[in-house]
C-alpha positions as CSV (number, residue, x, y, z in Angstrom):
1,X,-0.3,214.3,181.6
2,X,2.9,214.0,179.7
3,X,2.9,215.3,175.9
4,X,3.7,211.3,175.4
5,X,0.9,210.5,176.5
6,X,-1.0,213.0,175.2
7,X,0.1,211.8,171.6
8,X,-1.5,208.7,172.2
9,X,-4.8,210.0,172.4
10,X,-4.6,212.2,169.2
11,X,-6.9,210.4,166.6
12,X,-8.1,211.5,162.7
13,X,-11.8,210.5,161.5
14,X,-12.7,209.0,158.7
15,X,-16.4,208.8,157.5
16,X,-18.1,207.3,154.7
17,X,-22.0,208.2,154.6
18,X,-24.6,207.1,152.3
19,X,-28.2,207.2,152.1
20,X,-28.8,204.3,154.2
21,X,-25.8,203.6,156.8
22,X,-23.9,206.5,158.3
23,X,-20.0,205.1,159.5
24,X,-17.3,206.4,161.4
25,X,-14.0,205.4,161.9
26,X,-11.4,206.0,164.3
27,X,-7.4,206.3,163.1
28,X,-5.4,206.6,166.4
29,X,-2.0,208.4,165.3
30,X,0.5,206.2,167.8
31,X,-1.2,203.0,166.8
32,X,-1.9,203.6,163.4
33,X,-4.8,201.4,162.9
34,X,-8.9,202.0,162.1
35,X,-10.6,201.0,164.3
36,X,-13.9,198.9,163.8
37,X,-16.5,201.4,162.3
38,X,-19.6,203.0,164.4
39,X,-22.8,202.7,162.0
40,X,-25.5,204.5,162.4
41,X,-28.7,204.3,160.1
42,X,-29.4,207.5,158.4
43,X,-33.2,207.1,158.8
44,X,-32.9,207.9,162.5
45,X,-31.0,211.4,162.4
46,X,-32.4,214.6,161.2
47,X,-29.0,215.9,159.7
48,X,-25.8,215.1,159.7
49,X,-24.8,217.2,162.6
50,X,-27.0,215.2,164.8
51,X,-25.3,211.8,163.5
52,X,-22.2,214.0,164.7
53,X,-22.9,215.0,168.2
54,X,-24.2,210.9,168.9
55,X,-20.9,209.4,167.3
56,X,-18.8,212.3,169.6
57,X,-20.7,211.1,172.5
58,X,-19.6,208.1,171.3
59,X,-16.1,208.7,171.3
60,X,-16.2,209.9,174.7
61,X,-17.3,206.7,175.8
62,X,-14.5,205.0,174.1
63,X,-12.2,207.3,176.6
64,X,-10.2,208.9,173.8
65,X,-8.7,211.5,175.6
66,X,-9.0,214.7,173.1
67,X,-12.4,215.7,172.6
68,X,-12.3,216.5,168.7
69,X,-10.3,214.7,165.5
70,X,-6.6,216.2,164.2
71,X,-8.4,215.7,160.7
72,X,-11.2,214.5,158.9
73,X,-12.4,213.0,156.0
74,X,-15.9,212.4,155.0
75,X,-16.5,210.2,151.8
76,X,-20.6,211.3,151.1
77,X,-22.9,210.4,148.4
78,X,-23.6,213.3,147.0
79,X,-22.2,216.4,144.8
80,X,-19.0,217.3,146.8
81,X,-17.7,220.9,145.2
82,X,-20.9,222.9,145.8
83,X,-21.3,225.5,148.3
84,X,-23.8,223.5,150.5
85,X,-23.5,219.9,149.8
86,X,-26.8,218.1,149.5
87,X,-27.3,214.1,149.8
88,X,-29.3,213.0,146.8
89,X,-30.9,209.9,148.5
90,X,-31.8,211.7,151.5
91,X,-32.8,214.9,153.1
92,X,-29.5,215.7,154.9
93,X,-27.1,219.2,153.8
94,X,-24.2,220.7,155.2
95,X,-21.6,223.1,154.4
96,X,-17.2,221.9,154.9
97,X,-17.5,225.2,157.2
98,X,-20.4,223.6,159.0
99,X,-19.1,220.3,160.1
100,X,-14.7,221.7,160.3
101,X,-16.9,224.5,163.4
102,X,-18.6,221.2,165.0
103,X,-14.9,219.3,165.3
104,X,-13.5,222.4,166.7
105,X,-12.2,224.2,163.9
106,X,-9.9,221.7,162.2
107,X,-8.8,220.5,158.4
108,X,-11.2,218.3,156.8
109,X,-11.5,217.0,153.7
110,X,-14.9,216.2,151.5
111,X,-14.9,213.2,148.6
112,X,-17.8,211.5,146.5
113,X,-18.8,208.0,148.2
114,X,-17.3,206.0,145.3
115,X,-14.1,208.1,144.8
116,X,-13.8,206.3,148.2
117,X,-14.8,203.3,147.1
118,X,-12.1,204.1,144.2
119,X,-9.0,204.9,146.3
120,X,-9.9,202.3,148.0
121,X,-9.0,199.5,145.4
122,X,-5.3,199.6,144.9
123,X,-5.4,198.3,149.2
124,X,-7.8,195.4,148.4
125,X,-6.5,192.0,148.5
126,X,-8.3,188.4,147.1
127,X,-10.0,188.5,150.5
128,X,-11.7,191.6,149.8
129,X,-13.6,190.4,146.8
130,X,-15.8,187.9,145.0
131,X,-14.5,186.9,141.8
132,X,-17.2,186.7,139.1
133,X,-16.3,183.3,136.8
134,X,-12.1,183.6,137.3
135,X,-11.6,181.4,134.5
136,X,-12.6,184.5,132.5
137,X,-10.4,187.8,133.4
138,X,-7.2,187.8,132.6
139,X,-6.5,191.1,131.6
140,X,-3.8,192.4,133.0
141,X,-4.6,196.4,132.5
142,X,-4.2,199.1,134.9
143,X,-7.4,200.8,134.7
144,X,-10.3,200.4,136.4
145,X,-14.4,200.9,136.5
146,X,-16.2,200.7,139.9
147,X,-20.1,201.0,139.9
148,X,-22.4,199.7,143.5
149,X,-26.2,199.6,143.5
150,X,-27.3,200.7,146.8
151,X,-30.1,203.0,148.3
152,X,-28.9,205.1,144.8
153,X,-26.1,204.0,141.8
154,X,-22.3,205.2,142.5
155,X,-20.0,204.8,139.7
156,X,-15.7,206.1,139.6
157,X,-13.3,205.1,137.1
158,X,-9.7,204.7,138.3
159,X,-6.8,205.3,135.4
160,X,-3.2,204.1,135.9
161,X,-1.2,207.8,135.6
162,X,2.7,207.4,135.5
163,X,2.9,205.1,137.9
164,X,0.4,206.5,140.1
165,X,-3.7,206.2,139.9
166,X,-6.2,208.8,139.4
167,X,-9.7,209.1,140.3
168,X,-12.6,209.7,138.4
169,X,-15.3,210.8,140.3
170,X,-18.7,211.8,138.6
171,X,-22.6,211.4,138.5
172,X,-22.4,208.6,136.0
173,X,-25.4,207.0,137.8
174,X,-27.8,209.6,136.5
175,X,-27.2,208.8,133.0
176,X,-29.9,207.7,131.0
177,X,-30.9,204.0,130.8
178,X,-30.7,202.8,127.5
179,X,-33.2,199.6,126.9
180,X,-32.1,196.8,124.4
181,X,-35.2,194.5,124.0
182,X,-38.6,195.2,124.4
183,X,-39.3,194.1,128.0
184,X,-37.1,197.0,128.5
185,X,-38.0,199.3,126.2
186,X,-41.5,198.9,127.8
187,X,-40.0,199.2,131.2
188,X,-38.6,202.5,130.3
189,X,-41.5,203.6,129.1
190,X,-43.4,202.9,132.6
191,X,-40.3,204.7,134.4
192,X,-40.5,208.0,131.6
193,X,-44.2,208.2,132.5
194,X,-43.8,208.1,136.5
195,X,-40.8,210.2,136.9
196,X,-40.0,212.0,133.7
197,X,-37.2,210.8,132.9
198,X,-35.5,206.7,133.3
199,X,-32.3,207.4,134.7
200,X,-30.1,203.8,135.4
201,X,-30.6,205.2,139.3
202,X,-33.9,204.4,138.7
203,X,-33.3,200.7,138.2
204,X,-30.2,199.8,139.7
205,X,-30.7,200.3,143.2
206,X,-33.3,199.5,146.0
207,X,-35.4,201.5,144.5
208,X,-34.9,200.3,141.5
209,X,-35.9,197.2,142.3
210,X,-39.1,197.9,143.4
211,X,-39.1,200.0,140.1
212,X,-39.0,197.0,138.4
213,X,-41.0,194.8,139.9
214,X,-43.8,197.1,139.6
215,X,-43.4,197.8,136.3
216,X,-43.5,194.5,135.4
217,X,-46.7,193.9,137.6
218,X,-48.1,196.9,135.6
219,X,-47.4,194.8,132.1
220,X,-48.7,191.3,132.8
221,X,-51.9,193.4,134.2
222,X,-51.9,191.1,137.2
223,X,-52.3,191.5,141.5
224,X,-49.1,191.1,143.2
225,X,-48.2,191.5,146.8
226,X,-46.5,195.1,147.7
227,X,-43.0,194.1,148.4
228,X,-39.6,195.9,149.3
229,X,-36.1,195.6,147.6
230,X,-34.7,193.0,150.5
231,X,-38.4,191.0,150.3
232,X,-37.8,190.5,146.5
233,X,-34.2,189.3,146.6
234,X,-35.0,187.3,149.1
235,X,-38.2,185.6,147.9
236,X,-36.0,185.0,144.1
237,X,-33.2,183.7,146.0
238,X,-35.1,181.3,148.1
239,X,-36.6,180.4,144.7
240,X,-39.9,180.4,146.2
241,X,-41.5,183.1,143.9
242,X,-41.0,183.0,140.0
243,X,-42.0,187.1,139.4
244,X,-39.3,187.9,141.7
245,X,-36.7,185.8,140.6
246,X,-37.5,187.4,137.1
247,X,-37.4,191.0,138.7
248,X,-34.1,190.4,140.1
249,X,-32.6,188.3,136.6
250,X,-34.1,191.7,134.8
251,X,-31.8,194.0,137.3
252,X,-28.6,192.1,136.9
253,X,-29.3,192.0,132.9
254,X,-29.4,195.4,133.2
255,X,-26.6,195.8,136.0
256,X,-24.3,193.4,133.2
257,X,-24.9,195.9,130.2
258,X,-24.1,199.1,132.3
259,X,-21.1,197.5,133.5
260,X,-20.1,196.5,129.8
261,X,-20.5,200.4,128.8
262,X,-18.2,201.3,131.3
263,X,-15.5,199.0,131.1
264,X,-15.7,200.6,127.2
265,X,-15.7,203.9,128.6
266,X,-13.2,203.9,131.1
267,X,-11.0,201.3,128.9
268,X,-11.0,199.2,132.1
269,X,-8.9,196.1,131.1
270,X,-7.5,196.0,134.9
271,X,-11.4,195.0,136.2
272,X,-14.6,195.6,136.8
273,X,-15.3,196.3,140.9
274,X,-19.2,196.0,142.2
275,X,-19.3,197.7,145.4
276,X,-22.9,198.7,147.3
277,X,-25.4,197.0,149.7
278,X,-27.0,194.8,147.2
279,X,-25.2,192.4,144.6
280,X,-23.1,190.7,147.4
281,X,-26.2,189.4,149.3
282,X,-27.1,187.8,145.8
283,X,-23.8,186.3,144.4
284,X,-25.6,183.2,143.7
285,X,-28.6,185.2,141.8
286,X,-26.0,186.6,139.7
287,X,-23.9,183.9,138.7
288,X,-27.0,182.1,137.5
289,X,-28.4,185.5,135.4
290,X,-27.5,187.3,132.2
291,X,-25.4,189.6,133.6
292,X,-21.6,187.9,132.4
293,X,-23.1,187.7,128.8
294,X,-24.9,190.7,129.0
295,X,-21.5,192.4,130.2
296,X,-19.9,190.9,126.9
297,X,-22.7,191.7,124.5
298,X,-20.8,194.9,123.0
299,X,-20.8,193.2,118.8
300,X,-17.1,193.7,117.8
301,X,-15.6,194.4,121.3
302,X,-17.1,191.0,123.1
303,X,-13.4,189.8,123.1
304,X,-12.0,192.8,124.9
305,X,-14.3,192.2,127.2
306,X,-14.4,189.4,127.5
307,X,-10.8,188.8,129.4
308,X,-12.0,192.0,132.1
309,X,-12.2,190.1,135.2
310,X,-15.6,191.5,137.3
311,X,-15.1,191.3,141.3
312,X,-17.8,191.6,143.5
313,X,-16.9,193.8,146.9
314,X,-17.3,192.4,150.1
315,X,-15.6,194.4,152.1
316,X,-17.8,197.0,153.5
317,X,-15.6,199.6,154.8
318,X,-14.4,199.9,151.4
319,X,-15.3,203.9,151.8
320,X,-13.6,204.1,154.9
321,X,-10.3,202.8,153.2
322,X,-10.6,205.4,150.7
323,X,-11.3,208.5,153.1
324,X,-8.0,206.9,154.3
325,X,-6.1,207.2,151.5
326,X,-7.2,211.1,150.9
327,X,-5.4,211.8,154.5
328,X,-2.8,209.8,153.2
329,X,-3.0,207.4,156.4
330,X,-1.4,204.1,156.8
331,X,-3.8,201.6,156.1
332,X,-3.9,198.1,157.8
């Protein structure tokens, strides 16, 4: 085989793995394209290695003809820059060593989930997002706040940086909820006394749906039916159960304030950007919520925020885009 076409077989991975879905992506170096993502649930693999092997197998099935990537990066939701990284909404660990030994020894690189999602923004288009009420943003800033409720909360800040952008990746979901009117106060009050401690995790995301839902339950003292995250956003958008649609008004009030603080925090006059599995499988249930006001509802600084625009992500290899951008790769 000629080192021509050799070349065209040489490929770099990109991976962006959450608690839920698990995907890979394939960047062929002649062609310079991703190629569609392989998704794999998490729920079906005992660690990450065994994701690993299947999506090699994979690959082999494809008929790329090098067995292992040139590089690597994996975008994972979790702390990044300890020794053995742990996933906080599952069971699965690893060490860089670990996974650069299973691809044959090469370079790879390890990112946060939503410094993905981050990099990932300056390469969206209008296509790529939902944009909440467009009569309202017209700021024209260069910074930028991205938060996604999923199976846990991700949140990033990107800040314009002589001409360039910087990330800023944290843990910004583990913060502690702060309640504003007594159906939350009473809310927090039901999560401090189940888990310790209420932590905006523990209402914005699937879990914190189902958080919510049962603390309200718990408050009108009355028998409801044991439902999931996707059966409650789908009975209040359906409009076919009242408790639910107020479970799911509750979580975007809450989801709107959040967003508000940090838009403050990160001076995010360029936008707002909602990533994750949830809000764009409810656009409707948001528009019609609190959330826009509740996002404005800062006293003295409701005008500055009022001109943020808020886009809702619907591109969902967003995180793939980003691992991208950390191998500097050309991006279609």
């Amino acid at each position: 085989m000629s080192s021509a076409n050799r070349l065209t077989k040489e490929w770099n991975l990109l991976a962006d793995i959450g608690g839920t879905h698990a995907r890979f992506a394939i960047e062929c170096l002649e062609r310079k394209i991703i190629h569609d993502a392989l998704i794999y649930s998490v729920s079906q693999y005992g660690s990450l290695d065994d994701v690993i092997d299947t999506f090699l197998y994979d690959v082999e099935i494809l008929g790329l003809w090098h067995p292992y990537p040139t590089r690597a990066c994996f975008a994972v939701a979790g702390v990044v820059d300890n020794p053995v990284i742990r996933f906080t909404n599952s069971a699965w660990q690893f060490t860089k060593s670990q996974i650069s030994e299973k691809l044959g020894g090469i370079s790879i690189e390890i990112i946060n989930d939503f410094e993905g999602v981050a990099r990932a923004i300056p390469h969206l288009s209008t296509a790529d997002w939902y944009e909440l009420d467009i009569s309202k943003g017209k700021s024209s800033g260069q910074n930028f706040a991205i938060l996604g409720p999923g199976t846990g909360l991700g949140v990033a800040g990107l800040i314009s940086c002589k001409g360039d952008y910087r990330v800023i990746s944290g843990e910004g979901g583990h913060a502690d909820f702060a309640p504003i009117n007594d159906k939350e106060f009473r809310v927090f009050k039901y999560l401090e006394n189940r888990f310790g401690r209420a932590s905006l995790e523990r209402l914005l995301s699937g879990e914190g749906i189902v958080n919510i839902y049962s603390a309200l339950a718990e408050e009108i003292k009355t028998s409801v039916r044991t439902l999931d995250e996707v059966a409650i956003g789908k009975a209040a958008d359906s409009g076919e159960d009242e408790f639910c649609l107020e479970v799911m008004n509750l979580f975007f009030s809450i989801l709107g304030s959040t967003a508000g603080n940090l838009a403050l925090t990160f001076g995010a006059r360029g936008g707002v950007y909602i990533a994750g599995g949830i809000v764009p499988r409810y656009i409707t249930l948001l528009e019609k919520s609190t959330f826009r006001s509740r996002f404005e509802d800062k006293g003295r600084y409701q005008a500055y925020l009022k001109e943020i625009p808020i886009r809702i992500i619907t591109r969902s290899d967003a995180g793939l885009i980003g691992a991208a951008d950390k191998l500097d790769l050309p991006i279609r």
